[in-house]
C-alpha positions in Angstrom: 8.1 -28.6 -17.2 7.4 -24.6 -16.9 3.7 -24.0 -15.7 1.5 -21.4 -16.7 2.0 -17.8 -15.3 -0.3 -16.9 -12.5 -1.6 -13.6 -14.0 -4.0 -12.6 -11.4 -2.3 -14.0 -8.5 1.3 -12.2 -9.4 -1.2 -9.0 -9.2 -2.7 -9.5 -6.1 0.6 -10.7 -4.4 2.1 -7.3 -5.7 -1.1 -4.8 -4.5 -1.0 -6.7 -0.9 2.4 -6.0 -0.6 2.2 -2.2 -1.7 -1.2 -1.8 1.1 1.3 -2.9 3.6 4.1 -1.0 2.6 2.3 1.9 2.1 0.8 1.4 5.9 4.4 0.7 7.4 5.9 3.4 5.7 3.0 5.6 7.1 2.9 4.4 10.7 6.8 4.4 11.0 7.6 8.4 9.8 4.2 10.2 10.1 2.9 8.2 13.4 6.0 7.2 15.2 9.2 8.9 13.5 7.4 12.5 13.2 4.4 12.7 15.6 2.2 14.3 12.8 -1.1 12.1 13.7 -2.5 9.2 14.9 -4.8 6.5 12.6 -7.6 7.6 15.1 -7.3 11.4 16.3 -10.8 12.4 17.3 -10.0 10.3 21.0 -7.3 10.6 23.6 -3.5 10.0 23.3 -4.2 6.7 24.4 -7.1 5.0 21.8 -4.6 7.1 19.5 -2.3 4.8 19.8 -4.1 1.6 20.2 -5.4 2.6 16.9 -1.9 3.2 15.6 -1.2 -0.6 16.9 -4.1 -1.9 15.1 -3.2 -0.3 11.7 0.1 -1.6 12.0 -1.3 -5.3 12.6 -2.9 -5.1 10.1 -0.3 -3.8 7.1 2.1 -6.4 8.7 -0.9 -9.1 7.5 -0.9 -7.2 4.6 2.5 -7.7 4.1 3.0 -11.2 5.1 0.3 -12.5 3.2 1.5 -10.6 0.0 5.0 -12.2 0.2 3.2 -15.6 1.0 1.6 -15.4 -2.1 4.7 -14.4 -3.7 6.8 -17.2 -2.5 4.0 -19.4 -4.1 4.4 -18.0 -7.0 7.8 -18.5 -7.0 7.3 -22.4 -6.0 4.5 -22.8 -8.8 6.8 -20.7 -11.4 4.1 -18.6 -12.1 5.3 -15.4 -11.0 4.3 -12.3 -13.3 7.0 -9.9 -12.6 5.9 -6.6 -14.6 2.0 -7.7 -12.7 3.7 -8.1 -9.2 5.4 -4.9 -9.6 2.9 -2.9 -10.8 0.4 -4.8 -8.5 2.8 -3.0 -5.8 2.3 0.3 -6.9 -1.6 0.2 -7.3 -1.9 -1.3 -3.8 0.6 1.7 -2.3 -0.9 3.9 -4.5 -4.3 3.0 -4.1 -4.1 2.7 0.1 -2.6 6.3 0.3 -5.9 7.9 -2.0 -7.7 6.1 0.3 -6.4 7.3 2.9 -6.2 10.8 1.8 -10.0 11.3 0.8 -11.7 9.1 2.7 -9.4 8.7 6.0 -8.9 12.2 6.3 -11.3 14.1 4.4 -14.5 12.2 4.2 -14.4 10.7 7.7 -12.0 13.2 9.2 -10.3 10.3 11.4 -6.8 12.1 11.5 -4.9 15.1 8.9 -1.7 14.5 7.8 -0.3 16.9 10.2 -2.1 19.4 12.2 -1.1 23.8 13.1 0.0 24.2 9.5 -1.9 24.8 6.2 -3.1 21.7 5.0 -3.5 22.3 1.3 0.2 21.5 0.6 0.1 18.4 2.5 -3.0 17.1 0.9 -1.5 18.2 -2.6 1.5 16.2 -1.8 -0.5 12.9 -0.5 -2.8 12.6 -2.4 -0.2 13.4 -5.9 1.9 11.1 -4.8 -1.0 8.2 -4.8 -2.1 9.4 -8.4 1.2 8.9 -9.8 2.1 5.8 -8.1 -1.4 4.8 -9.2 -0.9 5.3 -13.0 2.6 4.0 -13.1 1.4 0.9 -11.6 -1.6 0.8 -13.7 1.3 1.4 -17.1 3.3 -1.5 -16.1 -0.1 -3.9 -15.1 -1.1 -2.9 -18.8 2.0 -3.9 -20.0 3.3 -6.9 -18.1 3.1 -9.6 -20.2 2.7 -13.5 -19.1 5.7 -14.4 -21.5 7.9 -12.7 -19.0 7.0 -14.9 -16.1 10.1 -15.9 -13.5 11.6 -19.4 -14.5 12.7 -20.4 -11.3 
């Protein structure tokens, strides 16, 4: 017998998954692949990257526990799709405004790169979290519980 779609938790599967994304993607090209910054700049090398380590941890929980949920969902055949989805792209979205007011311009803990203008940069970031933002917002709006996962 079908059960009842999980409406909130297909959303906050989806948003967990998109912070840790969002975090992996960031660690792995601007941290690691690029050298642009570290999570914590205003230090040495060294608590630079012991703060990278830490930020990574914790997107990986991020992660995990998003897909945890999901695979509940799945279980319970209660999953949301359009709200996992668009869960995912307000969590990613959301996470990278965050982290380009507040991380870097309220409490200045790293830039997104550092010797160049950072206008561009900021532009970029911070456009990129609007849209994924309202696109994730759209689809949240317009998932509808009939068009739950049946298996």
């Amino acid at each position: 017998m079908p059960r009842p779609p999980l409406v909130a938790r297909s959303t906050l599967s989806g948003v967990l998954a998109g912070v840790g994304l969002v975090a992996f993607v960031d660690e792995t090209v601007f941290h690691q692949l690029l050298h642009w910054h570290h999570f914590y700049d205003r230090s040495t090398s060294d608590a630079g990257l012991v703060s990278d380590g830490l930020f990574h941890a914790l997107g990986f929980v991020a992660v995990v526990t998003g897909l945890f949920l999901l695979a509940d969902l799945h279980r319970r055949s209660g999953l949301v799709v359009g709200r996992w989805v668009g869960g995912l792209l307000l969590g990613a979205g959301g996470f990278q405004l965050y982290d380009g007011l507040v991380q870097h311009k309220v409490f200045g803990l790293h830039q997104i790169r550092y010797g160049v203008p950072l206008l561009p940069y900021d532009v970029t970031w911070d456009g990129v979290a609007v849209v994924l933002l309202v696109a994730g917002a759209v689809l949240t709006r317009r998932a509808r519980p009939a068009r739950a996962a049946s298996s």
